[in-house]
C-alpha positions in Angstrom: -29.4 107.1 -67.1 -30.5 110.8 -66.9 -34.2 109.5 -67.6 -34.6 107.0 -64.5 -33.3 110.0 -62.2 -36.0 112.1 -63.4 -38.4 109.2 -62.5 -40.7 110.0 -59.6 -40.1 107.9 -56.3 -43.5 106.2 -56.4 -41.9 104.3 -60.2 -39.7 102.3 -57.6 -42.4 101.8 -54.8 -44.8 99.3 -56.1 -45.4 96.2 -54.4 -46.6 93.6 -57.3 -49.2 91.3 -55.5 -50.7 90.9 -58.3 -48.5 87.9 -59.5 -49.8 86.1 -56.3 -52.5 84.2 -58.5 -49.2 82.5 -60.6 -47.2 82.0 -58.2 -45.4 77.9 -58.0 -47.9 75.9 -55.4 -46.5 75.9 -52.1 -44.5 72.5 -51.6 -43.7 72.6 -48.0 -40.6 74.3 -48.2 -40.2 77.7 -49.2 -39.0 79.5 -52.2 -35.8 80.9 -53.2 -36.2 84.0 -55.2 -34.1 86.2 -56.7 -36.1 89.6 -59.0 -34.1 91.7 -61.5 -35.4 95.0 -61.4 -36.6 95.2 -57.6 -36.8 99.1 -57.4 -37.0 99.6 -53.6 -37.1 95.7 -53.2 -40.9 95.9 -51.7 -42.5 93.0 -53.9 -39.7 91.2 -52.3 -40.1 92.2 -48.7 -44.1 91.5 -49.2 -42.7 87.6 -50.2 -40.7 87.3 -47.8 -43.3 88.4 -45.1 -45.6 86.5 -46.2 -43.7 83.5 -45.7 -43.3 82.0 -49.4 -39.6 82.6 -49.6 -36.8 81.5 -47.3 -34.6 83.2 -49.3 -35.5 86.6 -51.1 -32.4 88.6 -53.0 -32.6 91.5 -55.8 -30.9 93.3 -58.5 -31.1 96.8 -59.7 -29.0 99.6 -60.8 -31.2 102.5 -60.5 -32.8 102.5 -57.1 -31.4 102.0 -53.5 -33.2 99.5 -50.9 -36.2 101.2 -49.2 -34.7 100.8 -45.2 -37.3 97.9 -44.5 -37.1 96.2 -47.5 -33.0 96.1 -46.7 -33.9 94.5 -43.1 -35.7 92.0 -44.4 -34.1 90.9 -47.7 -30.9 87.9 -47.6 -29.2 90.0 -50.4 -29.0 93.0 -53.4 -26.9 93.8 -56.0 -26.6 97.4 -57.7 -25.6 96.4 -61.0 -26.8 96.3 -65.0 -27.5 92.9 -65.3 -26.7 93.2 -68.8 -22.8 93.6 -67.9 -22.9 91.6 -64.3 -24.5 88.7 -62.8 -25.2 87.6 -59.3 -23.0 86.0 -57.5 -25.1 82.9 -56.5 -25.1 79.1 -57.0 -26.0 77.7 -60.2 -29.4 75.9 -59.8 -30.5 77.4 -56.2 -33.6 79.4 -57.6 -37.4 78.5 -57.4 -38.6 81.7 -59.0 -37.2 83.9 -61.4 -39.0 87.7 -61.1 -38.6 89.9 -64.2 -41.7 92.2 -64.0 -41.6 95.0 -66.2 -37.7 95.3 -66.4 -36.7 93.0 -70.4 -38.4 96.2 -72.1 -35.9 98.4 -70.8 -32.7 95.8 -71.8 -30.7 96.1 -74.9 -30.6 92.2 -75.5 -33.5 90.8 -73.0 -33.2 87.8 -74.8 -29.9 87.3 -74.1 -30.2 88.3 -70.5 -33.1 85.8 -70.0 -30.9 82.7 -71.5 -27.9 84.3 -68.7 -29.8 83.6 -65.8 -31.5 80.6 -66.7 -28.6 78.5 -65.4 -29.3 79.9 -61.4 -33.0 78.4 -61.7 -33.6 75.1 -60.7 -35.2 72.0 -63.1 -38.9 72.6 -62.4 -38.3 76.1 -61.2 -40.1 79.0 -62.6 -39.8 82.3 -64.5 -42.4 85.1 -64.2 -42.1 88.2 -66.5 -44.2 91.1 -67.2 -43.8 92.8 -70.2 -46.4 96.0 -72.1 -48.6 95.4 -74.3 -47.7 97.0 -77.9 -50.5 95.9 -79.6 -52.8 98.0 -76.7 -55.6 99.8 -78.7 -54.8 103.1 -77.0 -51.3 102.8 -78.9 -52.9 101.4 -82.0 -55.3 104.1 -82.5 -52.7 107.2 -81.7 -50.9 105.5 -84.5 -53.2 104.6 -87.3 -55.8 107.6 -86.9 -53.4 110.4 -85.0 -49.9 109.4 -86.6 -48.8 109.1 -82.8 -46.2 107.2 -81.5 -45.4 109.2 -78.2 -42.8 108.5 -75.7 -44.1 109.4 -72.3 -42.8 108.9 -68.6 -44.2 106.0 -67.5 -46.8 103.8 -69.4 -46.2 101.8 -72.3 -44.5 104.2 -74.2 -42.4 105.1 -71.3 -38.9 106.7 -72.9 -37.0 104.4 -71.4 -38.1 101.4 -72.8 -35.8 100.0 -75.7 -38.1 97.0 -76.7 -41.7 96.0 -77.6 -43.9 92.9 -77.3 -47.0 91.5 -78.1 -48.5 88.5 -76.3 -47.0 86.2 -78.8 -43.3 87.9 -78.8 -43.5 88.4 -75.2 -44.0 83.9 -75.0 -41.1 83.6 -77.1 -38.8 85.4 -74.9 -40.2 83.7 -72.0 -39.4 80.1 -74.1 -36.1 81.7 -75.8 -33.8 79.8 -73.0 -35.8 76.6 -73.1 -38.4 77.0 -70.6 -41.9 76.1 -71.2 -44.8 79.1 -71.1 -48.1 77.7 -68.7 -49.9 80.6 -68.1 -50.2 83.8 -70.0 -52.8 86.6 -68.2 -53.4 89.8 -69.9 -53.9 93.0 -67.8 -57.8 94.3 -69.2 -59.2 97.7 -68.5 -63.0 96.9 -67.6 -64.9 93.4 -68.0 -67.5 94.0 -70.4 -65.1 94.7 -72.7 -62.8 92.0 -72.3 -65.6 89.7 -73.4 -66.8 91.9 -76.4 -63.4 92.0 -77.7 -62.7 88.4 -76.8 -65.9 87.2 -78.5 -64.3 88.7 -81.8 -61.1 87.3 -81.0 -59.3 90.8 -80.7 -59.3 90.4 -76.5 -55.5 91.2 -76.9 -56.1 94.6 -77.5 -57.6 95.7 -74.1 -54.3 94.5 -72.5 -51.9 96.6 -71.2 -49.3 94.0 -70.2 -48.5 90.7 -70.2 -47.4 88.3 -67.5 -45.9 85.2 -68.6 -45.3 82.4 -66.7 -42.8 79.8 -67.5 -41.4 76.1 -66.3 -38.2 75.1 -66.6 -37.9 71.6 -67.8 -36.5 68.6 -65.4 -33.6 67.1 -66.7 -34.0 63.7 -67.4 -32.3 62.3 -64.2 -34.6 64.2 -61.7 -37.7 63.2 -64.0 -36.8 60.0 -63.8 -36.2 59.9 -60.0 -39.8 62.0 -59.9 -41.2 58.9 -62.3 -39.7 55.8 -60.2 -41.0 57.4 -57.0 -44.5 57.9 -58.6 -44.2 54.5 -59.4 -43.5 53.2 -55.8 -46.3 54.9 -54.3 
């Protein structure tokens, strides 16, 4: 606990527009979304602005609302979501936020299979999780014998778990959702495609956001099919 309230204020401040490029296709209606981790909720007031959520709520037990955020968001809950869930209806979510917040769990695993049961069939998961395989970590380690914890980063102290791109899809799939899109975070360009050529592009990354589906049960797919088949 003593480590987040050392945090500086801009650590709960960002807006994440960068998952705009994976977020679900608008349908016509818009989303329900609930994010664990929402800082000062202002990734959530930005959805909500813009008009892709009808319904925008957070949970986190570190940070307070920022005041606009609180006048614009339907609901928040300060607790660990490790030891309390939401109190909302099973099946009422389109989009499940967990950006940069399963590092810093004891069991994200765990937590992930909890809150499955409030996302709807064809609803959708995003997480963001660091990069440990990130050559800047790599290299302190094999040539410096560094392994650092620092304040923020992907060493930050307070994270208690580490992923690669292949362990950060299988927590992403661990409740039985289905990974689609998988977009690594790359320093500069030229790089990307030197290391990609050479099939080591993983190591420019310095997070991973995962996006996954959650499979429609068999009754709505089959109401999705016999409509298909109508038209």
């Amino acid at each position: 606990m003593e480590h987040y309230s050392s945090k500086d204020a801009a650590y709960f401040s960002h807006v994440r527009t960068e998952i705009e490029p994976l977020l679900p296709p608008p349908t016509g209606e818009p989303m329900h979304v609930l994010e664990i981790g929402c800082s000062g909720g202002h990734t959530l007031q930005w959805l909500k602005n813009s008009g892709r959520c009808a319904w925008a709520a957070g949970v986190e037990p570190f940070a307070e609302l920022d005041p606009a955020a609180a006048l614009t968001i339907d609901a928040f809950w300060k607790i660990n979501i490790e030891n309390q869930l939401p109190e909302i209806p099973a099946e009422s979510l389109d989009l499940l936020l967990c950006l940069d917040v399963l590092e810093h769990l004891i069991d994200p695993w765990a937590t992930v299979r909890r809150l499955d049961p409030f996302i709807k069939p064809g609803g959708n998961i995003i997480i963001s999780v660091p990069n440990l395989r990130n050559y800047h970590v790599l290299t302190d380690l094999a040539f410096r014998g560094k392994f650092e914890y620092a304040d923020a980063g992907i060493l930050d102290r307070t994270h208690l778990r580490f992923f690669t791109r292949k362990s950060a899809i299988a927590l992403a799939e661990c409740s039985g959702a289905l990974v689609t899109h998988v977009k690594g975070t790359e320093t500069t360009r030229w790089q990307k495609r030197l290391l990609t050529m050479l099939g080591i592009g993983d190591l420019l990354a310095r997070q991973f956001m995962v996006v996954a589906l959650k499979p429609l049960s068999p009754t709505t797919q089959r109401g999705r099919d016999m409509s298909t088949e109508k038209a």
